[in-house]
N, CA, C and O atoms as a DFTB+ gen file, in Angstrom:
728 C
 N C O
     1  1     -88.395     137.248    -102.750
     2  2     -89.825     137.258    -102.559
     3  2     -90.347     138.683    -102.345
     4  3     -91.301     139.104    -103.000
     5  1     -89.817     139.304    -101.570
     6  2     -89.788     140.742    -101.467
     7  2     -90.192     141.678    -102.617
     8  3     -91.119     142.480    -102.730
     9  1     -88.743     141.148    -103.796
    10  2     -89.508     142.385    -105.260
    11  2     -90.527     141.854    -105.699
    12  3     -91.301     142.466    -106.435
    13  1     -90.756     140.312    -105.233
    14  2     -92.269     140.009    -106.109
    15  2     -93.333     140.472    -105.426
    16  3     -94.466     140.549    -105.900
    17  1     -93.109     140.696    -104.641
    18  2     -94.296     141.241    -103.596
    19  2     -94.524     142.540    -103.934
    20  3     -95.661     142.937    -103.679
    21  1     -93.758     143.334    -104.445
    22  2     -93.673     144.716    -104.521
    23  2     -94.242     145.010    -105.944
    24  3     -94.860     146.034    -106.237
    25  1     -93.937     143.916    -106.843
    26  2     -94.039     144.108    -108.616
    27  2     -95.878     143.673    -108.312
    28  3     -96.655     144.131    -109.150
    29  1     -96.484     142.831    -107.159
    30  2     -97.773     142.421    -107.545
    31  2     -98.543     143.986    -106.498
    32  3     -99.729     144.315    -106.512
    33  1     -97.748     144.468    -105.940
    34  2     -98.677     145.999    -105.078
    35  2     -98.215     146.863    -106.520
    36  3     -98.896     147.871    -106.705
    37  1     -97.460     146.670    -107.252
    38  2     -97.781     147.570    -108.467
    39  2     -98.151     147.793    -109.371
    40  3     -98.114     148.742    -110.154
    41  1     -98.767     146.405    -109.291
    42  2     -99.818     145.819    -110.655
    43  2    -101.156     145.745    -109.818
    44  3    -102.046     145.428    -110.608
    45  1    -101.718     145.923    -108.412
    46  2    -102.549     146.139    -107.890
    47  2    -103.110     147.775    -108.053
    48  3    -104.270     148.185    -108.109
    49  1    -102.111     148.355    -108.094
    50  2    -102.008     150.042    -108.055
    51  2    -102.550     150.476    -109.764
    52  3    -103.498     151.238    -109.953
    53  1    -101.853     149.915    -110.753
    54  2    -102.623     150.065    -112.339
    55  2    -103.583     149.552    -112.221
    56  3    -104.374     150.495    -112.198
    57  1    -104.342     148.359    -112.085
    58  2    -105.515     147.874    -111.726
    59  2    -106.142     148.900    -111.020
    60  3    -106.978     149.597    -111.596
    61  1    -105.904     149.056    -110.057
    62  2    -106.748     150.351    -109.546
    63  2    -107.160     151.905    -110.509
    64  3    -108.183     152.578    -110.638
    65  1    -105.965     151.975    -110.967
    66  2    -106.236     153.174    -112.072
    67  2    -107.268     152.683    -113.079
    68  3    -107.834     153.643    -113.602
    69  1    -107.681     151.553    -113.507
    70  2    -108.818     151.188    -114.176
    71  2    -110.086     151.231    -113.800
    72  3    -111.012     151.600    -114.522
    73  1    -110.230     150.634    -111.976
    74  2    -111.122     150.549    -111.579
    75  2    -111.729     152.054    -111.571
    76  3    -112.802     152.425    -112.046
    77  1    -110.570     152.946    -110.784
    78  2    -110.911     154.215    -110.798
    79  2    -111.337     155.258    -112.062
    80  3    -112.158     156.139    -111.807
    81  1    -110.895     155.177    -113.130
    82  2    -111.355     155.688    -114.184
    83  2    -112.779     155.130    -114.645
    84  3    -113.794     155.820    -114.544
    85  1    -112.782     154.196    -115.013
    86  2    -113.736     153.552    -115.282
    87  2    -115.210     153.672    -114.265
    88  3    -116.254     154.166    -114.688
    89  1    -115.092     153.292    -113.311
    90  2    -115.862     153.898    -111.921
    91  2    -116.547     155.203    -112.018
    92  3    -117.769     155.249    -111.879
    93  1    -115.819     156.314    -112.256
    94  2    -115.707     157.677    -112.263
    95  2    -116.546     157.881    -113.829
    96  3    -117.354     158.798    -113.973
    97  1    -116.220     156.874    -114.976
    98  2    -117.222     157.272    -116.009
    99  2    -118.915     156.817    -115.155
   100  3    -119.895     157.519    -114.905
   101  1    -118.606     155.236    -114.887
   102  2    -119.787     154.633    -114.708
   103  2    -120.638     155.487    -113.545
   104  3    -121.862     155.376    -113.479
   105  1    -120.161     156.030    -112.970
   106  2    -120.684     157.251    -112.035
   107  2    -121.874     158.247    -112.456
   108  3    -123.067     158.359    -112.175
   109  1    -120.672     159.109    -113.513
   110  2    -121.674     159.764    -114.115
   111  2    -123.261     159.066    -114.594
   112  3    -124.333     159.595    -114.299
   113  1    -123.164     158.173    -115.145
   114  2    -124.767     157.996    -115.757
   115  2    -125.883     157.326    -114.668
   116  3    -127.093     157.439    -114.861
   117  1    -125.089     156.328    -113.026
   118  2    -125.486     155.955    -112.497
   119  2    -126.262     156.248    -111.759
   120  3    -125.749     157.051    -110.979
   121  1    -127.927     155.942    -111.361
   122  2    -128.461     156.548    -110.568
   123  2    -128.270     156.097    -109.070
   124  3    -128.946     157.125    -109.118
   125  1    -128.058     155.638    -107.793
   126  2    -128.313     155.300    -106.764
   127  2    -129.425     155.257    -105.843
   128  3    -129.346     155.508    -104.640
   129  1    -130.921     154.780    -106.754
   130  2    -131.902     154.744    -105.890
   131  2    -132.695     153.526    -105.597
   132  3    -132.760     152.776    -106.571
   133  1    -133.199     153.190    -104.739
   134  2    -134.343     152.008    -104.438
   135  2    -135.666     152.286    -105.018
   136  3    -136.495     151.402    -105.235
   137  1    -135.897     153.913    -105.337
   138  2    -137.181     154.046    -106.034
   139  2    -137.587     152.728    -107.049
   140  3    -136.705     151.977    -107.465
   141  1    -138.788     152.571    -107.337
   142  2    -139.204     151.390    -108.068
   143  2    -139.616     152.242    -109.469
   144  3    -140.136     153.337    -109.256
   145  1    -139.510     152.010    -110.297
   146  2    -139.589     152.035    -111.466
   147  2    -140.088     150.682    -112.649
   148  3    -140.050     149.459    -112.518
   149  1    -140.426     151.335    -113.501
   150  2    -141.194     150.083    -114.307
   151  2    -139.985     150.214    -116.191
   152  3    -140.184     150.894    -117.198
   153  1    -139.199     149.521    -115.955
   154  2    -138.275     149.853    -117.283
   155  2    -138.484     149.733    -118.507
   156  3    -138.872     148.635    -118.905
   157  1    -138.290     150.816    -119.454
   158  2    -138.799     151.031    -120.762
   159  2    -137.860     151.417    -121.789
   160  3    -138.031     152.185    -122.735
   161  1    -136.505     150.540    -121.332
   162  2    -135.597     150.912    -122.385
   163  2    -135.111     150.464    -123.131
   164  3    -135.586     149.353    -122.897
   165  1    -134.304     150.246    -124.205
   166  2    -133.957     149.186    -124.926
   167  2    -133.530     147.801    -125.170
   168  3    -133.143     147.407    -126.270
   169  1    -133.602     147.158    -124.234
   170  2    -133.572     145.972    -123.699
   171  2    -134.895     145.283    -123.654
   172  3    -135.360     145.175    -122.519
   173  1    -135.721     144.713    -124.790
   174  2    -136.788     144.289    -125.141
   175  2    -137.176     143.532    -124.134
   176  3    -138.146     143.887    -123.463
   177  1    -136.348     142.113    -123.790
   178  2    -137.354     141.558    -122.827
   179  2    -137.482     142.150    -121.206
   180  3    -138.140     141.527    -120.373
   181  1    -136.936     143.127    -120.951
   182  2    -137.354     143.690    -119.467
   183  2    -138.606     144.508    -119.451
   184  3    -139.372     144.633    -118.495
   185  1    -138.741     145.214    -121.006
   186  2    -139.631     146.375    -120.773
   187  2    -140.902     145.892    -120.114
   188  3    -141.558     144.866    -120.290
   189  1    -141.065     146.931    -119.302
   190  2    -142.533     146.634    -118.853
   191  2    -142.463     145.915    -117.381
   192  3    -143.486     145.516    -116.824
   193  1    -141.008     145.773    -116.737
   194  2    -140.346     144.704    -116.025
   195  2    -140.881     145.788    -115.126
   196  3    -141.303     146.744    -115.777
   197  1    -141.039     145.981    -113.190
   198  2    -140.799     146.739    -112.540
   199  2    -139.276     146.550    -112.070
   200  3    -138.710     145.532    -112.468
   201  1    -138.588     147.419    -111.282
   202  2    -137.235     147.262    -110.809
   203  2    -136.548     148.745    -110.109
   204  3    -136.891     149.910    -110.314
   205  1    -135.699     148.322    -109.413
   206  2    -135.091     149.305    -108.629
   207  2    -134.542     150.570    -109.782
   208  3    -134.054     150.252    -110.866
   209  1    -134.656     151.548    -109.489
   210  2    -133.923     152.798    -110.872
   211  2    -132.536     152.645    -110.679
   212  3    -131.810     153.248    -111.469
   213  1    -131.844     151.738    -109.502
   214  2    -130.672     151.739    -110.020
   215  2    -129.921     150.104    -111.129
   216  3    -129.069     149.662    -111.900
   217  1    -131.010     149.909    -110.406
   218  2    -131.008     148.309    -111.789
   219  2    -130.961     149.238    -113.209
   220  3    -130.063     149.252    -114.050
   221  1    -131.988     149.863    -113.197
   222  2    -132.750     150.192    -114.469
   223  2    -131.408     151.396    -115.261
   224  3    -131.349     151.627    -116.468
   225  1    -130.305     152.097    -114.017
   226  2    -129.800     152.941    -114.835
   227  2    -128.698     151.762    -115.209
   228  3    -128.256     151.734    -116.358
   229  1    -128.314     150.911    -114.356
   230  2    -127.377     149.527    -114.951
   231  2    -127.312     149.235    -116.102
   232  3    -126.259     149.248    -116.739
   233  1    -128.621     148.868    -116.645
   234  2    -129.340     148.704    -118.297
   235  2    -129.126     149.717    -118.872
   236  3    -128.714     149.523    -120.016
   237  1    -129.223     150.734    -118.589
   238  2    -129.654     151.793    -119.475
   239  2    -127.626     151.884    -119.856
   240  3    -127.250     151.456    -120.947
   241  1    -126.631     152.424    -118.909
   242  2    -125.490     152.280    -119.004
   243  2    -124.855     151.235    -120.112
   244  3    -123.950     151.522    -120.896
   245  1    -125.555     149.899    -120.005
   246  2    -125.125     148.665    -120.625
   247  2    -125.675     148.547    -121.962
   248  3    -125.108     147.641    -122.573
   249  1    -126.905     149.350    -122.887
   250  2    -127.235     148.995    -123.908
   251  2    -127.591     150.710    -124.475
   252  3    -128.131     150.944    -125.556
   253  1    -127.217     151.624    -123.626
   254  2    -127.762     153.023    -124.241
   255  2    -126.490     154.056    -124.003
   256  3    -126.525     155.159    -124.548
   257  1    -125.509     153.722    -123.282
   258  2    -124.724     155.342    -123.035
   259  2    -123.837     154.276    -124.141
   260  3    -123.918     153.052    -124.240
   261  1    -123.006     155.218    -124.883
   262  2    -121.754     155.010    -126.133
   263  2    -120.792     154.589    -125.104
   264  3    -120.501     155.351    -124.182
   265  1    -120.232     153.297    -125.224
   266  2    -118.839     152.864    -124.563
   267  2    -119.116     152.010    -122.805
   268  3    -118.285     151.409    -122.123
   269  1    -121.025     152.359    -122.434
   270  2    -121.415     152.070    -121.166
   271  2    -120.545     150.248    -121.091
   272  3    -119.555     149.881    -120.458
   273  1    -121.066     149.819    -121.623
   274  2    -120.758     148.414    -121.223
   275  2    -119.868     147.846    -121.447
   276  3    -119.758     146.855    -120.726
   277  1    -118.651     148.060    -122.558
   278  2    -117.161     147.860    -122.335
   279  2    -116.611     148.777    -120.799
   280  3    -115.891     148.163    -120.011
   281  1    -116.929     149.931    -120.553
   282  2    -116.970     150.534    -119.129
   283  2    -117.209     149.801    -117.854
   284  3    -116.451     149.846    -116.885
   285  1    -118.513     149.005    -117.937
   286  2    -118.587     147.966    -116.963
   287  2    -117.541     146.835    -116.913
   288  3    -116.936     146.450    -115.913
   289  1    -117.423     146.301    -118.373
   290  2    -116.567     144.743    -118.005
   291  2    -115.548     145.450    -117.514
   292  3    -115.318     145.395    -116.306
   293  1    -114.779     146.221    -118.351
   294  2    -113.356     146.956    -117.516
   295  2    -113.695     146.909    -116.420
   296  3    -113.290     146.009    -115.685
   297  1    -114.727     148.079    -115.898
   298  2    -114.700     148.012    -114.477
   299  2    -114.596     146.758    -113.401
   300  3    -114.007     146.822    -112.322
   301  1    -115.284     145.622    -113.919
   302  2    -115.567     144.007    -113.581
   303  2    -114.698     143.435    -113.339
   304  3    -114.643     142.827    -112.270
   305  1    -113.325     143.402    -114.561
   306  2    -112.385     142.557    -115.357
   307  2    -111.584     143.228    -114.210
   308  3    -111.328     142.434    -113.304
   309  1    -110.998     144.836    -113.968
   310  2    -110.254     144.828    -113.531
   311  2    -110.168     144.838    -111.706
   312  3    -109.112     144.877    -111.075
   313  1    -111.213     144.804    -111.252
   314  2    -112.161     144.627    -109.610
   315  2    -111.471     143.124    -109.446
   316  3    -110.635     142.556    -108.744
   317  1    -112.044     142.953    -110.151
   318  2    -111.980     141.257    -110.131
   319  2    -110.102     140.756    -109.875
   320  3    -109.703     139.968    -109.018
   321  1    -109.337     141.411    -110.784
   322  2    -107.916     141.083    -111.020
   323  2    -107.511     141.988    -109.293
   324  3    -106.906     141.589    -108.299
   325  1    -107.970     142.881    -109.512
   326  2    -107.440     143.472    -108.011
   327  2    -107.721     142.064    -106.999
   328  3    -106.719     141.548    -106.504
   329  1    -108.909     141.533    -106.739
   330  2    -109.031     140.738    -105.901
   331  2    -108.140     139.409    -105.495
   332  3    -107.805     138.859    -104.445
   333  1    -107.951     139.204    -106.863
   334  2    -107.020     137.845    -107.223
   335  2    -105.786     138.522    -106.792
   336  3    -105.296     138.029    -105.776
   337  1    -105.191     139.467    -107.271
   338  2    -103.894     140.164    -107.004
   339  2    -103.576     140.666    -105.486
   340  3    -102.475     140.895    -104.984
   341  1    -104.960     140.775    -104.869
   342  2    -104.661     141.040    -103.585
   343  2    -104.655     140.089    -102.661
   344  3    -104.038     140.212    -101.603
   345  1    -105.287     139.139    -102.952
   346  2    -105.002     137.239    -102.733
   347  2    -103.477     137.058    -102.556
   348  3    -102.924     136.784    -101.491
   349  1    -102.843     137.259    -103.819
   350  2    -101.684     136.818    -103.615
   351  2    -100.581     137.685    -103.196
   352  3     -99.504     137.371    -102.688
   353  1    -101.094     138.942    -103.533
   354  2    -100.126     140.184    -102.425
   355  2    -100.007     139.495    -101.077
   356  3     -98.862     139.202    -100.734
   357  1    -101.094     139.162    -100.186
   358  2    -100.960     138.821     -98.749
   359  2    -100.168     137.967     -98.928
   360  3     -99.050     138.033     -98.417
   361  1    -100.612     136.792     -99.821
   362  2     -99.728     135.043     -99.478
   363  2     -98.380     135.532     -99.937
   364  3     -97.585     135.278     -99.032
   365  1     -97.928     135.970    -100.688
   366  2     -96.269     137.158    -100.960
   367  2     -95.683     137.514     -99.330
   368  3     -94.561     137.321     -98.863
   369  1     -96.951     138.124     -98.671
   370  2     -96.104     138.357     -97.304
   371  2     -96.637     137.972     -96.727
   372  3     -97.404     138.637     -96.031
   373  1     -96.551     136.546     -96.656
   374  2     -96.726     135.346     -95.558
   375  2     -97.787     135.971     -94.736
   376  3     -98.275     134.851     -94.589
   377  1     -98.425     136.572     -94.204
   378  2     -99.466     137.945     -93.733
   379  2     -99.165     138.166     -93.100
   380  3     -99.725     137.677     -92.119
   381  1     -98.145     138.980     -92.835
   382  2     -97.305     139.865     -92.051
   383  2     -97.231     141.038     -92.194
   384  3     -96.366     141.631     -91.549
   385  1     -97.986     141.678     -92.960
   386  2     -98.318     142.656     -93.127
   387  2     -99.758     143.263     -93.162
   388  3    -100.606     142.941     -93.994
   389  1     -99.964     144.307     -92.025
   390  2    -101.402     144.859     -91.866
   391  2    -101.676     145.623     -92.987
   392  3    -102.857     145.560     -93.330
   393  1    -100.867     146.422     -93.761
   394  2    -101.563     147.184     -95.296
   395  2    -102.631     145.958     -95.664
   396  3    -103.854     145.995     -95.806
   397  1    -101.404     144.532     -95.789
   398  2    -102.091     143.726     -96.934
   399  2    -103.287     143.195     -96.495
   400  3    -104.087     143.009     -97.412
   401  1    -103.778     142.802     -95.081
   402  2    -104.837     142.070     -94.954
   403  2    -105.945     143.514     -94.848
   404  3    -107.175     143.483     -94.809
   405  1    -105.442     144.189     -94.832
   406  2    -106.445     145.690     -94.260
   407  2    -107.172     145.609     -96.045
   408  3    -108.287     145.279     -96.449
   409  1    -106.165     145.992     -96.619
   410  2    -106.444     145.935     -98.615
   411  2    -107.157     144.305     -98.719
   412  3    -108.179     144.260     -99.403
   413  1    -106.819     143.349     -98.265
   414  2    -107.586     142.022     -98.741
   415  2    -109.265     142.478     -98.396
   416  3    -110.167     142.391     -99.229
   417  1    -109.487     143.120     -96.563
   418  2    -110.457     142.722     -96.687
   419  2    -111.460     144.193     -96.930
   420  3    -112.606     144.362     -96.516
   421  1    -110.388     145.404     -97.945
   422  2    -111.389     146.333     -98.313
   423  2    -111.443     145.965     -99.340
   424  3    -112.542     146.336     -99.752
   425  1    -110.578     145.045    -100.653
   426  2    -111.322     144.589    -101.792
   427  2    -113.154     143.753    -101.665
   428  3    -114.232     143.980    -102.213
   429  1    -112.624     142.687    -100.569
   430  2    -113.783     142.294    -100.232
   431  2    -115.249     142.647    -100.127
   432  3    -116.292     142.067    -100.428
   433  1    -114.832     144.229     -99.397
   434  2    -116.182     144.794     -98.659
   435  2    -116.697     145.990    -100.086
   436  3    -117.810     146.447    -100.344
   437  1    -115.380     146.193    -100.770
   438  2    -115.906     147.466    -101.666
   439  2    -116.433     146.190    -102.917
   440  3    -117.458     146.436    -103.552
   441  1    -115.903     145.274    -103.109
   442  2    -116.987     144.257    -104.291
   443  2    -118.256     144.196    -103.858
   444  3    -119.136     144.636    -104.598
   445  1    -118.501     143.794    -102.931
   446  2    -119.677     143.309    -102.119
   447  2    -120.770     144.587    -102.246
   448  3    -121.987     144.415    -102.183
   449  1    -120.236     145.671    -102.404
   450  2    -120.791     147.210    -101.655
   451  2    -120.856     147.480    -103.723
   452  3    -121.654     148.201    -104.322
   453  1    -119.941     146.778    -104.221
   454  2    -119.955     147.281    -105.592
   455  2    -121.057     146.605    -106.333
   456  3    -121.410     146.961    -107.457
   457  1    -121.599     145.600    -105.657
   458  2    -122.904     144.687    -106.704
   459  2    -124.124     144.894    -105.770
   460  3    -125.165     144.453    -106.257
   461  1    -124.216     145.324    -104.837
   462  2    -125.292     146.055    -103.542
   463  2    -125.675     147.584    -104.528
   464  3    -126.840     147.883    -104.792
   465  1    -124.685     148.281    -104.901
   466  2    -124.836     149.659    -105.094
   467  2    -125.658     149.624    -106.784
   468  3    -126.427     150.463    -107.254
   469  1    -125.138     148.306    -107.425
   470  2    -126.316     148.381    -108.754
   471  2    -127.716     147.754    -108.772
   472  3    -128.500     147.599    -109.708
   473  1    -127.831     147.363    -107.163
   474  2    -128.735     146.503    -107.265
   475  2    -129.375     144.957    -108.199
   476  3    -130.434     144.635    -108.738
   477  1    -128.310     144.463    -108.023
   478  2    -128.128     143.532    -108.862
   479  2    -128.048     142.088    -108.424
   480  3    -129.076     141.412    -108.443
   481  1    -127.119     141.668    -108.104
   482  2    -126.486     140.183    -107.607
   483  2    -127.374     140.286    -105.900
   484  3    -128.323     139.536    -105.668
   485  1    -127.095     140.856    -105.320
   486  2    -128.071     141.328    -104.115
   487  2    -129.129     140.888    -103.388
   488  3    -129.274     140.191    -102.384
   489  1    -130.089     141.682    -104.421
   490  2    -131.677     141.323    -104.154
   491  2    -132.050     140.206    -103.849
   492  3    -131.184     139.376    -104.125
   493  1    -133.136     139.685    -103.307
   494  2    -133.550     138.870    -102.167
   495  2    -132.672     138.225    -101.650
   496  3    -133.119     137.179    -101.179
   497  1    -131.423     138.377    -101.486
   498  2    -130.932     138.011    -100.560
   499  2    -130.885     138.732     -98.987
   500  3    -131.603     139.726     -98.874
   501  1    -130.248     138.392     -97.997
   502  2    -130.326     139.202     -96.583
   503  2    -129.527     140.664     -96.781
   504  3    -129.852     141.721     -96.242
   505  1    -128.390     140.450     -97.700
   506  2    -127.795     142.003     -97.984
   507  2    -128.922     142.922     -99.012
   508  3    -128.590     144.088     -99.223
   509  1    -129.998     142.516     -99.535
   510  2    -130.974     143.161    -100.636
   511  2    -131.917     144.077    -100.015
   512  3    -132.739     144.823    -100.547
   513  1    -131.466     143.752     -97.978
   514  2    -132.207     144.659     -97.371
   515  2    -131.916     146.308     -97.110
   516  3    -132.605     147.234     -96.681
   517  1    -130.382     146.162     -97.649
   518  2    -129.508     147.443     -97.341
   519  2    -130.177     148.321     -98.513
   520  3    -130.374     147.801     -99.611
   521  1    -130.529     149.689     -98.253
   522  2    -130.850     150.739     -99.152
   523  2    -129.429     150.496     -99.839
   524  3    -128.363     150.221     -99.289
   525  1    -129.763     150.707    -101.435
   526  2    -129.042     150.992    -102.516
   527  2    -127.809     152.000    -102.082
   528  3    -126.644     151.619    -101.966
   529  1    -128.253     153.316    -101.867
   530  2    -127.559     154.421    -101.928
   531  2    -126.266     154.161    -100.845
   532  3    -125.100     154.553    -100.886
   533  1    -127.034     153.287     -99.816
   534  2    -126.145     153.095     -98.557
   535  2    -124.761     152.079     -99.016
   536  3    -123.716     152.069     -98.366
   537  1    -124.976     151.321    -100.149
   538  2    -124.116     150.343    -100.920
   539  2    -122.950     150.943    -101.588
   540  3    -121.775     150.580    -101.544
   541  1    -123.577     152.087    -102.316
   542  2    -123.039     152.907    -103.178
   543  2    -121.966     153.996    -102.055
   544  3    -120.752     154.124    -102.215
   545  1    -122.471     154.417    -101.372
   546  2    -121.586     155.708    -100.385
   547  2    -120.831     154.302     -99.884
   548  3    -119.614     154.488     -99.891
   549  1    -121.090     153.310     -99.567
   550  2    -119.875     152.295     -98.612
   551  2    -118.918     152.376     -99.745
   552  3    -117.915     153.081     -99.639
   553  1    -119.185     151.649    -100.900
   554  2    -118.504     151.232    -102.299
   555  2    -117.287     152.211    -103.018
   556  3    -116.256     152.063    -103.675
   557  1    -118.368     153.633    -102.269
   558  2    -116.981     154.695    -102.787
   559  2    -116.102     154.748    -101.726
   560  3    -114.905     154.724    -102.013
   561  1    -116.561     154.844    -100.052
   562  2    -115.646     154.894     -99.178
   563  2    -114.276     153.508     -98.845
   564  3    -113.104     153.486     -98.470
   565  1    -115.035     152.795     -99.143
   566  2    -113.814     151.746     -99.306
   567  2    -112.765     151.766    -100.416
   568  3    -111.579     151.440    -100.375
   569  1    -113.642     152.315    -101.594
   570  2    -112.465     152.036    -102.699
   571  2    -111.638     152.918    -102.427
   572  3    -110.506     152.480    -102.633
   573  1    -111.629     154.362    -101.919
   574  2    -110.731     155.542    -101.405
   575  2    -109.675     154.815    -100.573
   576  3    -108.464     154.962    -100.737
   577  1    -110.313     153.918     -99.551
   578  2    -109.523     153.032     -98.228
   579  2    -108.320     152.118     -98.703
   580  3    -107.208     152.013     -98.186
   581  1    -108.826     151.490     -99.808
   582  2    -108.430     150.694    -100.477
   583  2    -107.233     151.382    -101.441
   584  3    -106.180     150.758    -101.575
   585  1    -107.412     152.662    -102.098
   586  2    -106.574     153.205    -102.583
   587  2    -105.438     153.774    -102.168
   588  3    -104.348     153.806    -102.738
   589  1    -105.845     154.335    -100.875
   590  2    -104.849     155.025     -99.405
   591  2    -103.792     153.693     -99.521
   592  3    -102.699     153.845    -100.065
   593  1    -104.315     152.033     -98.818
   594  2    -103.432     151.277     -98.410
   595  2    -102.273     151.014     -99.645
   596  3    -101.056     151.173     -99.552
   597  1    -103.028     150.579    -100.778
   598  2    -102.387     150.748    -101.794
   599  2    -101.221     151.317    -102.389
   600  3    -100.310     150.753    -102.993
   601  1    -101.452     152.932    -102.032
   602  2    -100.473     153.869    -102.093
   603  2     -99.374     153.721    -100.777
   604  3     -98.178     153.561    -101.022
   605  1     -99.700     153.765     -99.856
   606  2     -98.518     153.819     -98.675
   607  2     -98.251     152.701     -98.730
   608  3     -97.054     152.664     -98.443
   609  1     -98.757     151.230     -99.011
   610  2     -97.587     150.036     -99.168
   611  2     -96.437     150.669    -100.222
   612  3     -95.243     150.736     -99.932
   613  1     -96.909     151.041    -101.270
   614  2     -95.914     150.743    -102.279
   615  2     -94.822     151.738    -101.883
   616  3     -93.596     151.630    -101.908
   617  1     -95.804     152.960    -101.427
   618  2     -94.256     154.525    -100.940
   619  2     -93.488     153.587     -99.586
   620  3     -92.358     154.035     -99.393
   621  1     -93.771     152.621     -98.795
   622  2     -92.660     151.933     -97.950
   623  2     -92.449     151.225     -98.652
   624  3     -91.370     151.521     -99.165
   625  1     -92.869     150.294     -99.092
   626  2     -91.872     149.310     -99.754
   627  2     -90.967     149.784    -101.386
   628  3     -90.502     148.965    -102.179
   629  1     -90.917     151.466    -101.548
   630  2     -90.069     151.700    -102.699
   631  2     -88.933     152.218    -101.575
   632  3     -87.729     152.171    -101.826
   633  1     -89.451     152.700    -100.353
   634  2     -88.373     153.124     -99.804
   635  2     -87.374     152.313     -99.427
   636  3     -86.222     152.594     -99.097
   637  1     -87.986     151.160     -99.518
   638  2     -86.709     150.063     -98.865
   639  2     -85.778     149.524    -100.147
   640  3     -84.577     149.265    -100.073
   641  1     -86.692     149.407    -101.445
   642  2     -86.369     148.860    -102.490
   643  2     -86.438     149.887    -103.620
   644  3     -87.051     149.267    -104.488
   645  1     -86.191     150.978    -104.063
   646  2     -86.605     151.827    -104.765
   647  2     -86.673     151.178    -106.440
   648  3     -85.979     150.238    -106.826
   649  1     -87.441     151.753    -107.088
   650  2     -88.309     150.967    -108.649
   651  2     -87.314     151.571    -109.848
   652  3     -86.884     152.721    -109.762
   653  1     -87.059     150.895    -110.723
   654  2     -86.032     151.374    -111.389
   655  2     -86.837     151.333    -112.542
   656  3     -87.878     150.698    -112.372
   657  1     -86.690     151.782    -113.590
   658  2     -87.503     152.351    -114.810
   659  2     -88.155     150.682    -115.494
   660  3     -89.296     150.342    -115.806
   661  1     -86.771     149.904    -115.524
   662  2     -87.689     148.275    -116.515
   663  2     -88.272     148.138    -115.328
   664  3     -89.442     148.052    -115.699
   665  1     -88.317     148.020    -113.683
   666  2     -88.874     147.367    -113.182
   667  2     -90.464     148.118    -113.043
   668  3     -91.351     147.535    -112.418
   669  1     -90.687     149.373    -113.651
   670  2     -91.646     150.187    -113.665
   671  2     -92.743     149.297    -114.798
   672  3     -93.846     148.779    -114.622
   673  1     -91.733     149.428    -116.154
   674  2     -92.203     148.843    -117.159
   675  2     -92.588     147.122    -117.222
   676  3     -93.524     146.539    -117.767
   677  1     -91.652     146.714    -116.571
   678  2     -92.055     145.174    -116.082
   679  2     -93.903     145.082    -115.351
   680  3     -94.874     144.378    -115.629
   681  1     -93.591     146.473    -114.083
   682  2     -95.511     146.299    -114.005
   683  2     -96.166     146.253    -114.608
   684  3     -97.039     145.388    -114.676
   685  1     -95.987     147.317    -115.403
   686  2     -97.093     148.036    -116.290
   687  2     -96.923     146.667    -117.386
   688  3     -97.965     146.074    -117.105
   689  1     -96.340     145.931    -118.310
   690  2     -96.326     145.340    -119.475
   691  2     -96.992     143.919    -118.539
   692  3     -97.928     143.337    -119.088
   693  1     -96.722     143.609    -117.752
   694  2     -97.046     142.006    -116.911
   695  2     -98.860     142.724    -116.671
   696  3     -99.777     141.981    -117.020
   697  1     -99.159     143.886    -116.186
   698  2    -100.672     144.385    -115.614
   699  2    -101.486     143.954    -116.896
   700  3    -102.595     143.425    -116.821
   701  1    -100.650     144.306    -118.409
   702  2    -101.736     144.681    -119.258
   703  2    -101.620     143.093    -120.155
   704  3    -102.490     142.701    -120.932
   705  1    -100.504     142.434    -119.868
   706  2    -101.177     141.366    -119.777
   707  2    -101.651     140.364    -119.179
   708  3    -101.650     139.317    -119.825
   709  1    -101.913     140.351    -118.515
   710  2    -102.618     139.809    -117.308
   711  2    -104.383     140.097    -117.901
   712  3    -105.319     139.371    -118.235
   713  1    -104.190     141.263    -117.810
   714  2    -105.450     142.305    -117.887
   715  2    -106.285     141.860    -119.408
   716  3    -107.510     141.853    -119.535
   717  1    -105.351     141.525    -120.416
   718  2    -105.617     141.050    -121.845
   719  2    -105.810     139.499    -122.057
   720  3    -106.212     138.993    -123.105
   721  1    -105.497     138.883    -121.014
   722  2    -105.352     137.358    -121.264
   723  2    -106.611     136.947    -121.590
   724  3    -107.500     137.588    -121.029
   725  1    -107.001     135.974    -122.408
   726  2    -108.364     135.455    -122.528
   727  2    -107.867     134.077    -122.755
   728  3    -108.663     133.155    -122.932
């Protein structure tokens, strides 16, 4: 149970390299504001819509930057697999381990902080009261948190079990399909 526990913190860890790349594009074009804005971009039935500018750079990302919105689902597809994967990382160690519930509940808080920060899923709800920007600075500080636990599970648990090249390739080939399944 042990190497399986170890093969799903290392398919949590590539997952992360997605989120993080991907993140880091979607960054660049993203704005982080509550300013209100009235949207006028290619997305016919909004124009003319009012909305937060970080809704509006969401859209703009999703139907105007080259590659924006395969960028998002990645980003989505693989958030999402972290979550599921970090589900079953804990139930792997019976939860006996503080990395894993510490990582369960910063996937939690950095999703939550990740659909707050586009202003999106959110709004009128009781979290739609949090300034945008404040979503966005949580969203990056957790995913860092989240990346830390990540990393020092796997550097103790290689120390006990050290990773041998197929069992490297076993992550990586099981991540990408996982990651490909439809």
């Amino acid at each position: 149970m042990e190497r399986a526990r170890q093969l799903v913190g290392d398919m949590l860890i590539y997952c992360f390299v997605v989120v993080l790349v991907t993140g880091g594009y979607l960054a660049w074009f993203h704005v982080p504001s509550d300013a209100a804005v009235v949207y006028d971009g290619s997305y016919a039935p909004l124009r003319g819509t009012p909305m937060s500018e970080s809704y509006a750079s969401a859209l703009e990302i999703s139907f105007e930057v080259r590659g924006g919105l395969l960028s998002r689902q990645l980003h989505h597809t693989s958030a999402v697999l972290l979550g599921v994967g970090t589900v079953i990382w804990v139930a792997l160690g019976h939860l006996r381990y503080v990395p894993a519930l510490l990582g369960l509940g910063l996937v939690l808080l950095t999703g939550l902080a990740g659909y707050g920060s586009v202003d999106d899923v959110l709004s009128g709800t009781v979290f739609g009261s949090v300034p945008t920007p404040l979503w966005y600075g949580l969203h990056l500080v957790a995913a860092l948190a989240m990346a830390a636990t990540l990393v020092v599970s796997a550097v103790r648990e290689g120390a006990r079990r050290p990773r041998t090249p197929g069992f490297v390739a076993l992550g990586v080939v099981l991540t990408a399909v996982v990651f490909l399944w439809r």
